[in-house]
C-alpha positions in Angstrom: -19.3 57.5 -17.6 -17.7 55.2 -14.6 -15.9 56.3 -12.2 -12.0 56.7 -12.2 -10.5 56.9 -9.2 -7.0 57.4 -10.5 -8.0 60.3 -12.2 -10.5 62.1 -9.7 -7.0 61.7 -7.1 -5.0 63.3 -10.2 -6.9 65.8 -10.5 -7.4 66.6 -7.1 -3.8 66.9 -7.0 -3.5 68.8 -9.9 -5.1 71.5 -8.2 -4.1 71.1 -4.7 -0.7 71.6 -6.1 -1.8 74.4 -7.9 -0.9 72.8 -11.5 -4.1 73.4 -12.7 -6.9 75.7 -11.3 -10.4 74.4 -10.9 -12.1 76.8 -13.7 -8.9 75.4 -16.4 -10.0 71.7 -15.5 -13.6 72.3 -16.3 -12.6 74.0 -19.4 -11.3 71.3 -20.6 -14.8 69.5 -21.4 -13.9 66.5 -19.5 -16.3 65.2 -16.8 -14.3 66.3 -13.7 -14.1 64.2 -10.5 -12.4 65.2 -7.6 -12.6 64.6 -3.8 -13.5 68.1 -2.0 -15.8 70.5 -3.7 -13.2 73.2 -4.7 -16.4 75.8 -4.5 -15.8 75.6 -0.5 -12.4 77.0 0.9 -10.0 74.4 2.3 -8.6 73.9 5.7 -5.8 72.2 6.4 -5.7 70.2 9.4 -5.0 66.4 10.4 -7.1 64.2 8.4 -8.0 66.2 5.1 -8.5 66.3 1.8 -4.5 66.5 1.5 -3.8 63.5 3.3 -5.8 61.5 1.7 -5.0 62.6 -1.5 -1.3 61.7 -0.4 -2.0 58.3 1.3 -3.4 57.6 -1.9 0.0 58.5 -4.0 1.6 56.6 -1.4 0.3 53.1 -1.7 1.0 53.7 -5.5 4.9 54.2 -4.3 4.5 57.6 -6.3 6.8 59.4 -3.5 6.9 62.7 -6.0 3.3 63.8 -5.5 3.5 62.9 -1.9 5.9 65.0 -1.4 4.1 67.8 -3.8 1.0 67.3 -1.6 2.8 67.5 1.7 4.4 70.7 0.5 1.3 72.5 -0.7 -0.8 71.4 2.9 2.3 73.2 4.4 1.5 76.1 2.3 -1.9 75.7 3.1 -1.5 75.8 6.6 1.0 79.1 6.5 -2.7 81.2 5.4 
């Protein structure tokens, strides 16, 4: 299978939003891509996995997940 970068920044979003959890996706039967290993805990800080998940959502003018993202990073960073 090639890789889709559309869909491995979906799903990464998917559960960085918490829409989906990692175990769900891989469920599925799909091969998953995504951009962090969800096996390690996430830290938010400048320059992460949820800014580049958002920067990518940007430059595709889908303002709705960027906002989503920059939501759950400021959940993240409340832990």
């Amino acid at each position: 299978m090639l890789f889709n970068e559309h869909l491995c920044m979906l799903n990464s979003y998917q559960i960085l939003t918490g829409k989906k959890t990692y175990e769900d996706m891989l469920n599925n039967g799909d091969d998953l891509f995504l951009v962090f290993n969800p096996s390690i805990p996430l830290v938010a800080m400048d320059d992460d996995v949820y800014d580049l998940v958002r920067l990518y959502f940007e430059a595709r003018e889908d303002y709705e997940k960027c906002a989503e993202i920059h939501w759950a990073k400021c959940i993240a960073k409340s832990f």
